[in-house]
N, C-alpha and C positions, 0 to 999 in steps of 0.2 A: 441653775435653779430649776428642779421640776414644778408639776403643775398642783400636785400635791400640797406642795410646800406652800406656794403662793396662796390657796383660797383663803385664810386665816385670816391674811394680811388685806387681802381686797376686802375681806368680809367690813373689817375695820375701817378701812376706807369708807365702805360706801356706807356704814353706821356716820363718822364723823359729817360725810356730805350731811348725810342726813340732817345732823343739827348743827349744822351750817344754813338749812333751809328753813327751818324751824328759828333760830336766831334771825335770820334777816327777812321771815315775815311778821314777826314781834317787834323788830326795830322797824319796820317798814314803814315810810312819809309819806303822805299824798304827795302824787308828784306834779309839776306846774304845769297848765296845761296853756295851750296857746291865749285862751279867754284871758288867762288869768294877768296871762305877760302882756295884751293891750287893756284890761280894764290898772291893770299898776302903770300902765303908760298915760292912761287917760286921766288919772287921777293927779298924775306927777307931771304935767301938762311943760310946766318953766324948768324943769331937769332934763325932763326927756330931749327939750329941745339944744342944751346943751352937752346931753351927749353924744358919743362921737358915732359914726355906723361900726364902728371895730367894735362899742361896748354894744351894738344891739344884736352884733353878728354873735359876741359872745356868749349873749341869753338865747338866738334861737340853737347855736349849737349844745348849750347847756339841756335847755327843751330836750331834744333830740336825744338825748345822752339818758335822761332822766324815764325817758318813752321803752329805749331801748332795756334799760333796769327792768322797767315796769313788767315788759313782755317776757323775758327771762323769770322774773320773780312767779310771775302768773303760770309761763309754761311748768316751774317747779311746784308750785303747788298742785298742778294736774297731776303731777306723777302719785300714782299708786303701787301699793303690793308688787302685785302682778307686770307691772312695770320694772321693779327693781329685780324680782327676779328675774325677769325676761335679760334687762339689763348684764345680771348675774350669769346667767346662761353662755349671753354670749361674750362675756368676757373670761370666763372659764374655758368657753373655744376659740377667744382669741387668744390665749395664753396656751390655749395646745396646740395652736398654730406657731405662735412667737417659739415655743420651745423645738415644736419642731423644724421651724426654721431656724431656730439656732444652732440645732445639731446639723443642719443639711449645712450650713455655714459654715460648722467648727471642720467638719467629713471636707467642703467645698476648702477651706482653710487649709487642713491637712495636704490634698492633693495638690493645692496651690503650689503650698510650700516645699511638696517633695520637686512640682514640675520645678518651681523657681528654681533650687538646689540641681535640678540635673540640667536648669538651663546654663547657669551657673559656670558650673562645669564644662557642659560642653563650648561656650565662649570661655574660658581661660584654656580649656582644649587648643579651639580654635584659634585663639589669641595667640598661644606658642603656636602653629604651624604657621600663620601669619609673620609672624616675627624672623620665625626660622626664613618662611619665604621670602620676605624683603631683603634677609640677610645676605640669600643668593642669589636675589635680584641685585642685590648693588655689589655684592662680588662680581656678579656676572656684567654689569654695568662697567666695573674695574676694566675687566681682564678684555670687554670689551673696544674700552677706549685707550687700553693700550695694546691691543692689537688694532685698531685703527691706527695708533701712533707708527705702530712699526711696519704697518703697510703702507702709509705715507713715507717712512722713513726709504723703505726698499726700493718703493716706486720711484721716488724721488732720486735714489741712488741709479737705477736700473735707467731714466730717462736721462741722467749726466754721460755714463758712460757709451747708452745706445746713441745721444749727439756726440761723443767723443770719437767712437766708431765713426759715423758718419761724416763727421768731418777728416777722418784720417783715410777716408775713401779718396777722398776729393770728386766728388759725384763718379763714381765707380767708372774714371777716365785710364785709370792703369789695368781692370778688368776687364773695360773693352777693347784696350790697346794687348792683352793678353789674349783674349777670344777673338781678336782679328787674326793674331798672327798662328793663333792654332789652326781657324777657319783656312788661311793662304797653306800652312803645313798642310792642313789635311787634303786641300783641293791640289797640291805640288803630288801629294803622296798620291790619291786617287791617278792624277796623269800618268805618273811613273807606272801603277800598276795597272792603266791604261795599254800600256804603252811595253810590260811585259809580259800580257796576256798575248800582245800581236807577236812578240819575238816567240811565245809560247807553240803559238798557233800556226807559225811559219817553219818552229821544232818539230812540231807534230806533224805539217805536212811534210817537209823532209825528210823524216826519218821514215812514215809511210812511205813516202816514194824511195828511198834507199832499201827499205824492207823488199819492197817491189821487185827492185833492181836485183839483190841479191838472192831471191828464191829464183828469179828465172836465170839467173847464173848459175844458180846450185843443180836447176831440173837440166838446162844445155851441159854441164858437166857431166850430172849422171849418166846423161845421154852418151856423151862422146864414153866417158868410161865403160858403159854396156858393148858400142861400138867396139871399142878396143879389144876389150875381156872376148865378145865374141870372133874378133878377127885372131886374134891370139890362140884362142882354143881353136879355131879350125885349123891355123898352121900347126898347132901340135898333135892335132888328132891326122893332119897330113903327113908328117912326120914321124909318125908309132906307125902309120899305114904302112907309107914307105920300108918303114923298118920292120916290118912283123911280112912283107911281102918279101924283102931280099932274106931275112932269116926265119924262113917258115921252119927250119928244124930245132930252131937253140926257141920256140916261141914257148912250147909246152913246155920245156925245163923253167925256162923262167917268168913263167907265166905269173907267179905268185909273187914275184920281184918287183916285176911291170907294175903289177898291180900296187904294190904299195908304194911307190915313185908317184904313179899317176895321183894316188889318193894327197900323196904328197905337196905335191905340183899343184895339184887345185887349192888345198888348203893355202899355199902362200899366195894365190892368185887372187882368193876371195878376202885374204888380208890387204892385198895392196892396193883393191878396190873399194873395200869400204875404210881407212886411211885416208883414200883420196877423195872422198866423199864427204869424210870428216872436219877438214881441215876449214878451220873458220875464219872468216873475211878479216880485213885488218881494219884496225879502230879508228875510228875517223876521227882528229881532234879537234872540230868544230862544235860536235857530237858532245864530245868530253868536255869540253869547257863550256855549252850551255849548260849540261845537267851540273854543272859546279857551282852555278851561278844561284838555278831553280833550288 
């Protein structure tokens, strides 16, 4: 309803107040005034005394009631013209206020209603992802408590077997009675190889001193064989002497003869010295049967 619309209608109204105020100061009573309520008590002297305080309480709130008419009746008949226009004024601008508060209302309404609807919304949104989440919380819950079932189950398995083990040890008396007798092996094995280092080291000295032995038997050989070869060549170079002295004439004929005898004659001399220089010591089976051993 605009503001327009309404003047018509207040006009009417406040015509009707009108003679409504007009009627009820036409019907208007004098109203009872305090005097009047003790000179009718004073008068009624054997009533009054049998009425009760509830019937006196009645008349002065009656009073009272009648007082309050009175001041209303009087404040309407002060109103004038210029009253009821002013009146009119500003009920014309309370009515363009009321209107336009009722548009800022319907505007305020609208937005309400669109928030409402998109709050709406977003909780039934909300409500499925909720739903959805609890779903996978108590799945997750499930898979949970039955993987706790079946790692009680394992563990529970895993600690019968690890006491089953444990008792088939019998407090690990056959693994120490094993590692004893490796320890006594290994300490037998370490002696023995104690013990073939020394025959090692009594090889090694022996065969150095055999080595020893047989270079200075090899250098007194070479010696005596130099010995030899040179006593040997001087008897045959005494011996060509000889002979090239009693046959000084047959010398230059066969001069070229000599010569390749002599070249001869050295060559198997220088064979049968280095032969004998060559020949290697005999094997010693002491020798042979340690490196058999090593």
């Amino acid at each position: 309803m605009t503001g327009k619309d309404s003047h018509p209608q207040h006009r009417h109204r406040h015509r009707d107040r009108a003679k409504d105020t007009v009627q009820s100061a036409i019907d208007l009573k004098p109203p009872i005034s305090f005097d009047q309520l003790l000179r009718r008590d004073r008068k009624s002297p054997l009533t009054g005394r049998h009425e009760s305080p509830s019937q006196q309480q009645r008349d002065i709130e009656e009073w009272q009631v009648q007082q309050q008419i009175q001041q209303e009746r009087e404040a309407r008949a002060r109103v004038t013209a210029q009253d009821v226009e002013k009146l009119k004024a500003e009920n014309e601008k309370r009515e363009q206020e009321l209107a336009r508060s009722l548009k800022e209302v319907e505007d305020m309404g609208m937005s309400s209603t669109r928030q409402l609807d998109d709050t709406y919304y977003a909780i039934l949104e909300k409500a499925s992802i909720l739903r959805s989440t609890v779903a996978s919380l108590q799945q997750l819950a499930d898979e949970s408590r039955r993987m706790h079932q079946q790692f009680k189950d394992d563990s529970g398995a895993l600690e019968t077997d690890t006491r089953e083990n444990l008792d088939h040890f019998n407090n690990f008396e056959e693994q120490e009675k094993t590692i004893n007798e490796l320890v006594t092996k290994l300490q037998s094995s370490k002696d023995e190889t104690n013990k073939l280092n020394e025959r090692l080291e009594k090889a090694r000295t022996r065969i150095e001193t055999y080595e020893q032995k047989q270079e200075a038997h090899r250098a007194k050989r070479r010696k005596q064989w130099h010995a030899v070869g040179g006593t040997l060549l001087g008897v045959v170079l005494l011996v060509v002497m000889a002979l090239l002295l009693r046959h000084r004439r047959d010398v230059a004929a066969q001069m070229g003869v000599v010569g390749q005898k002599l070249a001869a004659a050295g060559d198997v001399v220088y064979g049968a010295g280095s032969n004998l220089t060559k020949d290697s010591p005999p094997e010693d089976p002491y020798l042979r049967q340690l490196f058999d051993e090593l």
